[in-house]
BAFI-413910 format. One line per field, with one value per residue (C-alpha): residue in three letters; x, y, z. Coordinates in steps of 0.05 Angstrom, whole numbers, plus 5000, padded with zeros to 4 digits. Each point is the difference from the previous one (the first is absolute). Layout:
<kevexs>
res ALA	...
east X	...
north Y	...
up Z	...
</kevexs>
This chain:
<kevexs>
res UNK	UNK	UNK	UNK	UNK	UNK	UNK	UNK	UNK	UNK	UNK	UNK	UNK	UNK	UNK	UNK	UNK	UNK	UNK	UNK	UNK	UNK	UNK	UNK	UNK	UNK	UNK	UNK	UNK	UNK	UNK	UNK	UNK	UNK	UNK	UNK	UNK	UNK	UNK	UNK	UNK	UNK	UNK	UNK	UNK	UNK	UNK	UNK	UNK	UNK	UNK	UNK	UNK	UNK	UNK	UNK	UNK	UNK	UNK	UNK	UNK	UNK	UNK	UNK	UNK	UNK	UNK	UNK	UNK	UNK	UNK	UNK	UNK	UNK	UNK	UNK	UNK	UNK	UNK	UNK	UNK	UNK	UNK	UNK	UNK	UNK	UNK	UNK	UNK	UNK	UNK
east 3584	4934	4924	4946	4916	4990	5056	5044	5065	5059	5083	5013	5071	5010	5056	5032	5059	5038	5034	4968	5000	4966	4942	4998	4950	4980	4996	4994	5049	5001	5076	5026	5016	5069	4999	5043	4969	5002	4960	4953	4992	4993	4961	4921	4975	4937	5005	4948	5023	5052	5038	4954	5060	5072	4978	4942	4947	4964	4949	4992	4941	5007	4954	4959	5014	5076	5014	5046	5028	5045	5041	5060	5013	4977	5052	5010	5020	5029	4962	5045	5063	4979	5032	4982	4992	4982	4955	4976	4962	4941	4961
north 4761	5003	5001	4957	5016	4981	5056	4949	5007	4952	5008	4953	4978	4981	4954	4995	4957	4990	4957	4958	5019	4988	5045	5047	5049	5055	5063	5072	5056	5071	4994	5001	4932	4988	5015	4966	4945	5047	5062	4941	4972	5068	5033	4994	4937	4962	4920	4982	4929	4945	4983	4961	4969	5024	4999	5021	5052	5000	5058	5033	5027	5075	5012	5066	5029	5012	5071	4978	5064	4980	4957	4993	4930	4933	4953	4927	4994	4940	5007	4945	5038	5067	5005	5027	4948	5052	5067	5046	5072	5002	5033
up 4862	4973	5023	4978	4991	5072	5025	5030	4979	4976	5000	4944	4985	4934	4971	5077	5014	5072	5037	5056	5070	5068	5021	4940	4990	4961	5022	4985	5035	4997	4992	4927	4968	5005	5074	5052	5037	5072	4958	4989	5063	5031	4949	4999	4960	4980	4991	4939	5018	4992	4934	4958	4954	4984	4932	4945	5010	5060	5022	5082	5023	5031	5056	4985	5061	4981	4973	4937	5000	5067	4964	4956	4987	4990	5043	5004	5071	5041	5072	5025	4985	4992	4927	4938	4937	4953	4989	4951	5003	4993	4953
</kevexs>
């Protein structure tokens, strides 16, 4: 995550590889990555938008308002099936 001159700010996920899936979005949750899918669902989480490609880097915007401090995780989530295709804390 990083900020840029004009105090937006950007999740960037660099060197990202997954496997394809319907609907999937990335998200951030105040549950830890590594989570079950149900802590997920249940848990409080911002969408920053849907999967851009299963591969390469690929940056999110993060809308201001969001308090950063919230959240635990960056998530690739599955809305279709409710299922987790991969997470990592975030930092």
């Amino acid at each position: 995550m990083f900020g840029l001159s004009d105090s937006s700010r950007v999740l960037r996920l660099t060197d990202f590889d997954t496997s394809d899936g319907p609907d999937v979005h990335v998200i951030l949750s105040d549950q830890p990555a590594g989570s079950s899918d149900h802590a997920i669902d249940n848990g409080h989480y911002v969408k920053l938008g849907k999967l851009k490609a299963t591969t390469g880097n690929q940056n999110y915007a993060v809308p201001l308002g969001i308090d950063l401090k919230r959240f635990r995780s960056v998530v690739i989530w599955c809305d279709r099936f409710n299922a987790t295709f991969g997470s990592a804390p975030l930092s």
